[in-house]
PATIRO-660177 format. One record per atom (N, C-alpha, C): x, y, z negated. Coordinates in steps of 0.1 Angstrom, whole numbers, plus 5000, padded with zeros to 4 digits. Atoms other than C-alpha are relative to their C-alpha. Example, Ala and Ser with C-alpha at 12.3 -4.5 7.8 and 13.67 -1.06 7.14 Angstrom:
REM PATIRO-660177
px->5009 py->4988 pz->5000;
px->5123 py->4955 pz->4922;
px->5009 py->5012 pz->5000;
px->4991 py->4989 pz->5000;
px->5137 py->4989 pz->4929;
px->4992 py->5011 pz->4992;
END
This chain:
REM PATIRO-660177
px->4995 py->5005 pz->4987;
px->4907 py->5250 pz->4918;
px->5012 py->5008 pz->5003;
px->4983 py->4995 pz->4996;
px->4942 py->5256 pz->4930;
px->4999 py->5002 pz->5016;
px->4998 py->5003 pz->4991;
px->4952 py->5265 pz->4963;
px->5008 py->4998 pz->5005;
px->4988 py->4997 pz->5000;
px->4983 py->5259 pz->4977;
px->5012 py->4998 pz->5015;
px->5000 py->5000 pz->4984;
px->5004 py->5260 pz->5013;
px->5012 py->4985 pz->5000;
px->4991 py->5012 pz->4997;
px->5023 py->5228 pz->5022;
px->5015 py->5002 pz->4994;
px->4987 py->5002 pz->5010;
px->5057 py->5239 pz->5011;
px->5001 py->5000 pz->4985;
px->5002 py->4997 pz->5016;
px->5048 py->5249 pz->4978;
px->4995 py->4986 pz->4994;
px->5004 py->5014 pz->5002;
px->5029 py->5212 pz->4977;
px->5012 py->4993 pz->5001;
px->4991 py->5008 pz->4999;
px->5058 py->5196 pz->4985;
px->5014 py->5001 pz->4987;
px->4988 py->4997 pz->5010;
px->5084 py->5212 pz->4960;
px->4993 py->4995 pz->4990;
px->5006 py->4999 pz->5012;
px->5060 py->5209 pz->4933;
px->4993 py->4992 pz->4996;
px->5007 py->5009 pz->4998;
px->5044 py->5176 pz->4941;
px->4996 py->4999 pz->4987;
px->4998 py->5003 pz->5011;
px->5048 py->5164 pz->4907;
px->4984 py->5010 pz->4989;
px->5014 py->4989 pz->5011;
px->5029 py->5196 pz->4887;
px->4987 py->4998 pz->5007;
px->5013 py->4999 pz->4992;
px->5002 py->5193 pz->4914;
px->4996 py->4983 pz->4999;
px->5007 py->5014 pz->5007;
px->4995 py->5158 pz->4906;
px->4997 py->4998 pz->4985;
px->5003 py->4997 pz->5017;
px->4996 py->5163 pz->4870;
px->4988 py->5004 pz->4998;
px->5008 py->4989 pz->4999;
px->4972 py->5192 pz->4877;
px->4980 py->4991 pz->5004;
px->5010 py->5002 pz->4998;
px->4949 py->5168 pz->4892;
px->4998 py->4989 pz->4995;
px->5002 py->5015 pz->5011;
px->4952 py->5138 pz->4869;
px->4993 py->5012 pz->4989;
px->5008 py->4995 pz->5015;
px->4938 py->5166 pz->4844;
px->4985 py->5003 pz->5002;
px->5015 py->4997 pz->4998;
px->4904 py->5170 pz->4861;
px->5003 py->5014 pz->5013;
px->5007 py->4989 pz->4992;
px->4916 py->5201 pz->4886;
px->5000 py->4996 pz->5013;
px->4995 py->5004 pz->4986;
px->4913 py->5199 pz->4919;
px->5011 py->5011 pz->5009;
px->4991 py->4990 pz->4994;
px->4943 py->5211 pz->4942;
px->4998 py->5000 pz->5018;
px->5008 py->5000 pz->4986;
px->4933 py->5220 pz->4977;
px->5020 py->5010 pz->5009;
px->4990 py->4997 pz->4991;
px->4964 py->5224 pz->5005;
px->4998 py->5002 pz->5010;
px->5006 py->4996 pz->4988;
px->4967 py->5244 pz->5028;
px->5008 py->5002 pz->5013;
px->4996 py->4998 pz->4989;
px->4980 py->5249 pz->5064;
px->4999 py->5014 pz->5009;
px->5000 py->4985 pz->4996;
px->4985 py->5284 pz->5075;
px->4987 py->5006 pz->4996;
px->5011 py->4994 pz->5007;
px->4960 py->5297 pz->5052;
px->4986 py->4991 pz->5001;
px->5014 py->5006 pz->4998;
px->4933 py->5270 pz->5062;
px->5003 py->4989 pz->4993;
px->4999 py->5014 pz->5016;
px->4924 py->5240 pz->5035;
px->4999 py->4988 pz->5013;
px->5002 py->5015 pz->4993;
px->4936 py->5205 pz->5051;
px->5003 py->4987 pz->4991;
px->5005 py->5009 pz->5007;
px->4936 py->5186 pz->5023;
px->4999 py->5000 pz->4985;
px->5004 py->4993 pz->5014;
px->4928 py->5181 pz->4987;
px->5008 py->4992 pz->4989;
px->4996 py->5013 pz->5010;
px->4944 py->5164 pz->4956;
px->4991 py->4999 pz->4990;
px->5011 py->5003 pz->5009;
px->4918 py->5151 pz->4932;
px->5006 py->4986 pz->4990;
px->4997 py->5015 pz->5007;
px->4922 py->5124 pz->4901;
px->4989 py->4992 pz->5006;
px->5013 py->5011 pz->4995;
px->4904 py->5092 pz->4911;
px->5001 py->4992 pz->4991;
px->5003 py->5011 pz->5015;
px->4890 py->5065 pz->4885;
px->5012 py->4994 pz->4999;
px->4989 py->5011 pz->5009;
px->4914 py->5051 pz->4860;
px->5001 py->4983 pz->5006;
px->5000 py->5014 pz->4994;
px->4899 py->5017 pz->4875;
px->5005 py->4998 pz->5008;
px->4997 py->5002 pz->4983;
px->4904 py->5020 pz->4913;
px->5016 py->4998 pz->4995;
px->4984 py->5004 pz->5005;
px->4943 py->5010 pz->4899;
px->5006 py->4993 pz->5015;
px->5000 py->5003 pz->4984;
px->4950 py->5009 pz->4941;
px->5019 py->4998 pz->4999;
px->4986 py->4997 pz->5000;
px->4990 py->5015 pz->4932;
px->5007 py->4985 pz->4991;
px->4987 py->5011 pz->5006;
px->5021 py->4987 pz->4923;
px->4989 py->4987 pz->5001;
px->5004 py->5015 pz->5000;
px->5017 py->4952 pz->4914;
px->4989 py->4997 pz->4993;
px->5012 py->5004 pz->5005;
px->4986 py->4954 pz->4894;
px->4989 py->4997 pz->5007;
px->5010 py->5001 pz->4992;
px->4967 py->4959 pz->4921;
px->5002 py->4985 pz->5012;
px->4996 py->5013 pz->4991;
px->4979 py->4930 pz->4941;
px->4987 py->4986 pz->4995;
px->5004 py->5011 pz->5009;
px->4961 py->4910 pz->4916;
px->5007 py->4988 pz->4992;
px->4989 py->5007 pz->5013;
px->4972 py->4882 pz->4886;
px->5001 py->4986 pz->5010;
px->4990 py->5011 pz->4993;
px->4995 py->4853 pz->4903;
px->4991 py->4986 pz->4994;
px->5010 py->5012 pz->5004;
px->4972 py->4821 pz->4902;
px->5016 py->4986 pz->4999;
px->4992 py->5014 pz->5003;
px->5002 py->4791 pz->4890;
px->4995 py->4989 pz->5003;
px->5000 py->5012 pz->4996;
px->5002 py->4761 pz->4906;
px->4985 py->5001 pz->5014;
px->5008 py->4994 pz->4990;
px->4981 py->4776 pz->4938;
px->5005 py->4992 pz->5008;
px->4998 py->5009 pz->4984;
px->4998 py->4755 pz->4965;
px->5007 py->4984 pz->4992;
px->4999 py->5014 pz->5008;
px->4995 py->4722 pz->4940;
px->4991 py->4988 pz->5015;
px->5005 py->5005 pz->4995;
px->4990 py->4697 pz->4967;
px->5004 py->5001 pz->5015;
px->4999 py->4998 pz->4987;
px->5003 py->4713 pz->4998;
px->5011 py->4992 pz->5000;
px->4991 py->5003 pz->4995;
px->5025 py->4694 pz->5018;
px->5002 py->4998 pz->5016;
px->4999 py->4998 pz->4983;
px->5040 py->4687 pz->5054;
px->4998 py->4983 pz->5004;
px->5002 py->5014 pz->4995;
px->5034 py->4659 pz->5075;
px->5012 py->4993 pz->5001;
px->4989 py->5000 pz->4997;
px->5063 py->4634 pz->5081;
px->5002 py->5003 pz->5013;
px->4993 py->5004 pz->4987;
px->5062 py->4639 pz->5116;
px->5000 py->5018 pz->5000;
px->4995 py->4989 pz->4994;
px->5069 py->4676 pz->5113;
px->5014 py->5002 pz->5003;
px->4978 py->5000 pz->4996;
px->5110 py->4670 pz->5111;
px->5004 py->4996 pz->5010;
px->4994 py->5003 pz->4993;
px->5107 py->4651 pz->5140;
px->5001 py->5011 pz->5012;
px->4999 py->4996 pz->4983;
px->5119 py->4659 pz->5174;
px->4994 py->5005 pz->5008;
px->5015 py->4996 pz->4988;
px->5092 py->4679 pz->5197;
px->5007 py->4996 pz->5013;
px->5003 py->5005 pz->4990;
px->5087 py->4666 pz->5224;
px->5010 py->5006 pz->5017;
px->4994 py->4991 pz->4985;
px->5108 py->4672 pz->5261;
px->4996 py->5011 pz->5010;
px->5010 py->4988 pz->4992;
px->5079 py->4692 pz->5277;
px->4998 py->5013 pz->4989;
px->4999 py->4993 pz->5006;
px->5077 py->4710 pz->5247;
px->5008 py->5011 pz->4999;
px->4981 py->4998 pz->5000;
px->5116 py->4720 pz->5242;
px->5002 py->5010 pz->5015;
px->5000 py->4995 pz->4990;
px->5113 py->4729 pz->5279;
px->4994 py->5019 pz->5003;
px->5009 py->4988 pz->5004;
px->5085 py->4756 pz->5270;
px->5008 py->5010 pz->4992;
px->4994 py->4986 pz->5006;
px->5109 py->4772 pz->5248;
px->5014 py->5004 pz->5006;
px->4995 py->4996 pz->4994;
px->5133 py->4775 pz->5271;
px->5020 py->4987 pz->4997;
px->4986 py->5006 pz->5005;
px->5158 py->4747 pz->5255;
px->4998 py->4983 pz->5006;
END
């Protein structure tokens, strides 16, 4: 286990993630008191970029369409409500 004070985490972000992608844990600290920790988490949990978004389903909005009467005209009391 590492300890280390907020500026030193900060410059060195990099090694201290490294550190704990290798199994160590790095523990940060705040005027000598531990406020947080850096730890690796499962290769699965893949929580970062577009992987995690999930895989793009093709032809997902097969069938959507608009009505014809959305282009029309709304209504005078409507128009009014928005101030036009």
């Amino acid at each position: 286990m590492q300890q280390v004070n907020v500026q030193e985490a900060k410059t060195h972000l990099s090694r201290y993630l490294d550190a704990a992608e290798n199994g160590e844990l790095v523990v940060v600290c705040r005027h000598n008191k531990p406020v947080a920790e850096l730890r690796a988490i499962a290769a699965a949990a893949n929580v970062c970029g577009p992987a995690s978004r999930g895989t793009p389903v093709f032809g997902l909005w097969d069938g959507f369409g608009v009505s014809d009467t959305f282009f029309e005209p709304l209504p005078d009391d409507l128009l009014k409500a928005f101030g036009g």
